[in-house]
C-alpha positions as CSV (number, residue, x, y, z in Angstrom):
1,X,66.0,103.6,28.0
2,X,68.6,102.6,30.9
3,X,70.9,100.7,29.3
4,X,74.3,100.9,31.6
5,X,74.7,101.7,35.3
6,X,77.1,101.9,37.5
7,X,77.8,102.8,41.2
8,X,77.7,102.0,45.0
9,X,75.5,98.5,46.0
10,X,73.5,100.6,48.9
11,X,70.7,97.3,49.6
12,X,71.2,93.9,49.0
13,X,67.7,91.9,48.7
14,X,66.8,88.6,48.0
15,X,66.5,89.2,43.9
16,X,67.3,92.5,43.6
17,X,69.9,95.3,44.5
18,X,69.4,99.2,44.9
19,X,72.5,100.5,43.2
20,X,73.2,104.0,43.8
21,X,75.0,106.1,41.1
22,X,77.3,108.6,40.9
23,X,74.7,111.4,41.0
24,X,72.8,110.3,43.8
25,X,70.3,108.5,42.2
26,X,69.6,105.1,43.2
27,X,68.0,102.5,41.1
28,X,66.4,98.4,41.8
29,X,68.0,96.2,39.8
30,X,66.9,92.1,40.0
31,X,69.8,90.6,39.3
32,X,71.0,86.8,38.8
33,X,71.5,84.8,42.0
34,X,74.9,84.3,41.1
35,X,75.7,88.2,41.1
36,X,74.2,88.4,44.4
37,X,75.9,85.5,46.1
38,X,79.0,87.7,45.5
39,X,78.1,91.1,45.8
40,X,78.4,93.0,49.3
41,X,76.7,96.6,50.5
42,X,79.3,99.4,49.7
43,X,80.8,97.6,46.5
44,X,80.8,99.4,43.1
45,X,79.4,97.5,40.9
46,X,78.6,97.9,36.7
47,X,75.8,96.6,35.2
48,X,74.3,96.3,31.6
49,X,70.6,96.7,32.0
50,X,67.1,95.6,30.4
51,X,64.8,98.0,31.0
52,X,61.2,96.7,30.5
53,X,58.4,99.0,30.5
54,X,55.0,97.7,31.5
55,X,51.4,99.6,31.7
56,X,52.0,99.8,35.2
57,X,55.9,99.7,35.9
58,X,58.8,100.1,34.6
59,X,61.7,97.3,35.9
60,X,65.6,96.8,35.6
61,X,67.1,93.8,35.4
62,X,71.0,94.0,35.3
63,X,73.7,91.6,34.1
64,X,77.6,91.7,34.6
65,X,78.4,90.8,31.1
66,X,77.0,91.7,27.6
67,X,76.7,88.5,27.3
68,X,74.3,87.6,29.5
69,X,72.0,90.5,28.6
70,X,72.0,89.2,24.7
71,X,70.9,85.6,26.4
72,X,68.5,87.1,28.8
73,X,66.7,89.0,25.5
74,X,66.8,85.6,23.6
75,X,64.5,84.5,26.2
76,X,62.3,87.2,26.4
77,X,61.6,86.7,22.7
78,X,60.4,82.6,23.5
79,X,56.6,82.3,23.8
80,X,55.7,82.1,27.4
81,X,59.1,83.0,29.0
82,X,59.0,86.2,30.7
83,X,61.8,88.4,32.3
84,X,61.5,87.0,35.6
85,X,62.3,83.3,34.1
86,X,64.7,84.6,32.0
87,X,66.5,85.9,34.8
88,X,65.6,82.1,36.8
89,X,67.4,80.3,34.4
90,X,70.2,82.5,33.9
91,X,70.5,82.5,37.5
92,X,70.3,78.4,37.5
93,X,72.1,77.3,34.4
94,X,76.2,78.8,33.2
95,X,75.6,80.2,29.6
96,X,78.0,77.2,28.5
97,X,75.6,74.7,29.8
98,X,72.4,76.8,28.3
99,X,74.6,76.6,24.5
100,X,74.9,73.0,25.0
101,X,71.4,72.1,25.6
102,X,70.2,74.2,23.1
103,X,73.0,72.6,20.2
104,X,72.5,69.2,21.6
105,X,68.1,69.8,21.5
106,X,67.9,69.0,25.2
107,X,64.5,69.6,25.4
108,X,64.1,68.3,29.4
109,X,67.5,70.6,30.5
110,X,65.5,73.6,31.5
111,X,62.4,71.5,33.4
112,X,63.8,72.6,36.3
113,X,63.4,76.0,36.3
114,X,60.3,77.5,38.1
């Protein structure tokens, strides 16, 4: 399981990244909005990754922090959240904000997400 990469941003899409490593090989990563608001082609970049392993593919979703993965596999484990709105709110809320809500049982704070 892909758990760490790191290398040379070589695409930069509207979710997603191709990040090349240092042998060559070059991986798609969706990634946060926030990440990709201030990434660039050509910068090196290290990511902690989710892989997730479906009957028909297997996907990487990559987070600058630790921190962020452990929140993005809390969601993954909430009944009708999957990775792809795991990685929406993550991308709409700071994890500060996301502690709050949850502490404070702000049941309406994450409405907004698609």
């Amino acid at each position: 399981m892909i758990s760490y990469l790191s290398g040379k941003v070589v695409v930069l899409g509207e979710d997603f990244i191709f990040l090349q490593t240092s042998g060559g090989v070059g991986y798609s990563v969706f990634c946060t909005s926030a990440f990709l608001a201030k990434t660039s082609i050509n910068d090196t970049k290290e990511l902690f990754i989710e892989t997730i392993v479906r009957e028909d593919a297997i996907t990487l979703f990559g987070f600058e922090s630790f921190k962020e993965l452990t929140w993005f596999k809390s969601f993954l484990k909430v009944a009708g959240i999957g990775a792809k709105t795991g990685l929406s709110i993550l991308s709409s809320f700071k994890i500060n904000d996301i502690i709050f809500a949850i502490e404070n049982e702000q049941k309406n704070f994450f409405t907004s997400v698609s």
